[in-house]
N, C-alpha and C positions, 0 to 999 in steps of 0.2 A: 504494500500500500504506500502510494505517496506520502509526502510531510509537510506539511503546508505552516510556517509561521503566519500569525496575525498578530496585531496592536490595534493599539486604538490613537485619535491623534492627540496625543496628550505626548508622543513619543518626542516630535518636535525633530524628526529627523527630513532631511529635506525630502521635498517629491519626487524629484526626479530619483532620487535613490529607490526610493521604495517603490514606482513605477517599474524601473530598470531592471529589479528585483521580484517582481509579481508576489510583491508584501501586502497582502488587507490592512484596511486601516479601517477600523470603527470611526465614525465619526463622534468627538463628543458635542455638544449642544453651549449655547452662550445668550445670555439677555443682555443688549446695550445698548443704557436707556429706551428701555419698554422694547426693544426691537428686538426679535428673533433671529440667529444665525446660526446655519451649520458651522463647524472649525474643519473647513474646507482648504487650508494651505494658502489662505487669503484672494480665495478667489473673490468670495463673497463681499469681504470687506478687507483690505489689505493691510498687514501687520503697520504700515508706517500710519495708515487712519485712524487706526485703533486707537494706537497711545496715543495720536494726539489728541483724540477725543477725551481717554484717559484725564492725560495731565490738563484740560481744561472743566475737569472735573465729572462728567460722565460715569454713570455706575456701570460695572459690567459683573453677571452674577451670574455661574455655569452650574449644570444640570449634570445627574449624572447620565450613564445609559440605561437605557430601560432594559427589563430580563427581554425583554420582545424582541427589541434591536440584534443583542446576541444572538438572541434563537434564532431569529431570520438566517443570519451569517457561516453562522454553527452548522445551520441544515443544511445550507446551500453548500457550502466545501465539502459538509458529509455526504451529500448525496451524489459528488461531483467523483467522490472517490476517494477522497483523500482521509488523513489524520493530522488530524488539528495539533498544535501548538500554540496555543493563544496568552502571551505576555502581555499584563495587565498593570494599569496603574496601581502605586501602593494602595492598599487597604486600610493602612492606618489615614491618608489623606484624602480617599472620597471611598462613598459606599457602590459604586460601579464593580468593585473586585467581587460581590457576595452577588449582585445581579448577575454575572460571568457565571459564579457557582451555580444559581437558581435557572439560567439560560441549561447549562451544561445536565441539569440534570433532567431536567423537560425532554429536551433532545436523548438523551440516554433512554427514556420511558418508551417512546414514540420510535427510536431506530435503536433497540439495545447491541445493536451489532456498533456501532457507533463509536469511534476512537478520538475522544478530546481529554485534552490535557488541559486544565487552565492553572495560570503562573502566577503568582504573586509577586511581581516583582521585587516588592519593598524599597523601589526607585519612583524617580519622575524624571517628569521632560527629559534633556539628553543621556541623561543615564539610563534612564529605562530605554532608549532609543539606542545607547551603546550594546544594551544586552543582546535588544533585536538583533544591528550590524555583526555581530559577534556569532550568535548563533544561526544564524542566514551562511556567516562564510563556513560554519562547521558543518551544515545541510551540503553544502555546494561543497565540502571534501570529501562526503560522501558517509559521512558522519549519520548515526542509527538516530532513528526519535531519542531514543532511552536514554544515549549518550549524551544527546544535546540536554535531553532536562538534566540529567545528572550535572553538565556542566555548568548551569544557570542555578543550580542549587548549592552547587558549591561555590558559585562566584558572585551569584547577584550581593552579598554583604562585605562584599571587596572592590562594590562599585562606591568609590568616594565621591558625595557632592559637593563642593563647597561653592555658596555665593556670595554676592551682596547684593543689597538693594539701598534703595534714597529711602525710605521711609519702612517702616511695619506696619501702617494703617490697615493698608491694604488684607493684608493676611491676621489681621486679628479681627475685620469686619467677616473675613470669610472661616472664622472660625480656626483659622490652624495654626494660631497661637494663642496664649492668654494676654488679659489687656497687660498684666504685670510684665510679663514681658516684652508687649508694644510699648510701654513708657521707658523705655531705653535709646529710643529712638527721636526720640521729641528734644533731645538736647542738640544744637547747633554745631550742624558740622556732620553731627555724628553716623554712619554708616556701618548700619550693623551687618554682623558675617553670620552665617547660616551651615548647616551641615544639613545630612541625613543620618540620622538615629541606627541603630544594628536594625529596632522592629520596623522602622519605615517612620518613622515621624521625624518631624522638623526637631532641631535645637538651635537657638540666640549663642551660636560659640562666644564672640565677644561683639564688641562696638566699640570701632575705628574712628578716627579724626581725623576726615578728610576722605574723597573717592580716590586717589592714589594710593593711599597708604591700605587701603582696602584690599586694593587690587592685590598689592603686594604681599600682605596676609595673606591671602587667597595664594599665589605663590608659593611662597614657604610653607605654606600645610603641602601644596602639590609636593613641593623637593624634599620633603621631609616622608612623605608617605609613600610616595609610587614607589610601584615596583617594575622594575624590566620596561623602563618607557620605551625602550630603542625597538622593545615589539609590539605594540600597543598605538592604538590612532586614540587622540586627548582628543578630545570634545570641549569647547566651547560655546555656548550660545549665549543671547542675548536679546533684551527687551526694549528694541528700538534704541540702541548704543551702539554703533558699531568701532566708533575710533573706542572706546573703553576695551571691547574684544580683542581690537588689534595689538594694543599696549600691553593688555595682561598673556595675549600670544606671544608677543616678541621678547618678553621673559621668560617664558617656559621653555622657548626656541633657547635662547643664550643660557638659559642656565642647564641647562639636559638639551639629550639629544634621542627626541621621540621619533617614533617610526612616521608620524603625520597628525596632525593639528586639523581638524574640523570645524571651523564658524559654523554656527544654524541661529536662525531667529528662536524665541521663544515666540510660541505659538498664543492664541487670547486664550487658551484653558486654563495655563501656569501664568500667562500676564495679567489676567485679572484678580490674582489673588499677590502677585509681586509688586505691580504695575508697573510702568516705565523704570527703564534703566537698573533694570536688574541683569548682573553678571553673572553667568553657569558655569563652573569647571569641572568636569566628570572623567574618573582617569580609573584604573584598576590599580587597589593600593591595599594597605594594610587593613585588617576587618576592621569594620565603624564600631564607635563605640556605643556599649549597650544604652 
């Protein structure tokens, strides 16, 4: 039986890859200001209109997927032939990963011949999109289903995120921080740095003074943590920043020598809850901590 990866677009990894790739994307869903939109790769509304609606104060508040959506997708590859793999946004940051369970097991009832896997990744945005990259080129070695999950379960808590953003507002309206910890952010200047957790949730590492010195944290945790960069492609993306992307590449370039450096936008799924000018760095490194 074939092996078929899917995601959802939360992955934030470009389209033409995942086109080039015959990679499913679930689409996930967005409100901004009263307006509905797919997170269609900015067809619909294009990442640079976005923020700027954003940073002119516009709300933007994302849905998750419905069991429906999956099952549609689920049945359709199952019936096509294939065996699923489906890599999923964390579950500790939206309730979409238990919809995937509740999709998966509908479909098991109705076709019990039926071969899906669903993954938790305990990533987002370009992390959870390096896992995909990753586990697409181990398919294309010729790599078993089995193998590949085996290798996302031993590697998804060795995906290190580290970011920053201009503000916490954002991600403490959308629930995925505490206010206590958005009041860290309200002091002038200050640019707080962000991780992913070993279970998949966010932690406040610390708060920086100034977006350079940020950047450069963000840095020193990469050169301090990776491992084997020279075989690994680093991820970075970005939330309508692009000279920030470029700066904090052109140090990971001078200070290490990785196999390849990736820019990708961050997509309005992870930008509505960052908002503008938020910086990704996603690398395979030492286990996150608990």
């Amino acid at each position: 039986m074939k092996t078929i990866i899917i995601t959802d677009s939360n992955c934030d990894l470009n389209e033409e890859y995942l086109n080039e790739n015959m990679i499913p994307v679930i689409p996930f869903r967005f409100n901004l200001n009263g307006k509905d939109y797919i997170d269609d790769f900015g067809r619909s509304i294009s990442h640079k209109e976005f923020y700027d609606k954003l940073r002119k104060g516009e709300m933007s508040t994302t849905a998750q997927i419905t069991p429906f959506t999956y099952e549609e997708v689920f049945k359709r590859y199952v019936l096509e032939g294939y065996s699923i793999i489906y890599i999923g946004f964390s579950s500790k940051l939206s309730g979409s990963f238990n919809n995937s369970l509740l999709a998966q097991k509908s479909v098991l009832e109705e076709l019990p011949s039926a071969d899906i896997t669903v993954i938790d990744s305990k990533s987002a945005s370009i992390g959870q999109g390096m896992l995909v990259c990753q586990s697409n080129d181990l398919l294309k070695q010729g790599k078993t289903k089995y193998e590949i999950i085996e290798w996302i379960e031993n590697t998804k808590r060795n995906v290190n995120h580290w970011f920053t953003i201009d503000s916490l507002e954002h991600l403490k309206r959308g629930g995925r921080i505490t206010s206590a910890n958005a009041a860290i952010g309200s002091l002038l200047s200050v640019k707080p740095v962000l991780n992913m957790l070993n279970d998949g949730s966010l932690n406040v590492e610390d708060k920086v003074r100034g977006r350079k010195k940020s950047l450069r944290f963000i840095y020193e945790k990469y050169k301090t943590r990776v491992v084997n960069p020279e075989k690994q492609t680093i991820f970075i993306a970005h939330g309508d920043c692009r000279e920030d992307a470029e700066y904090l590449k052109t140090l990971v370039m001078n200070g290490t020598n990785p196999k390849k450096i990736e820019i990708n936008q961050l997509g309005p799924i992870i930008g509505s809850h960052t908002g503008p000018g938020a910086v990704v760095l996603t690398f395979i490194g030492e286990k996150r901590e608990v």
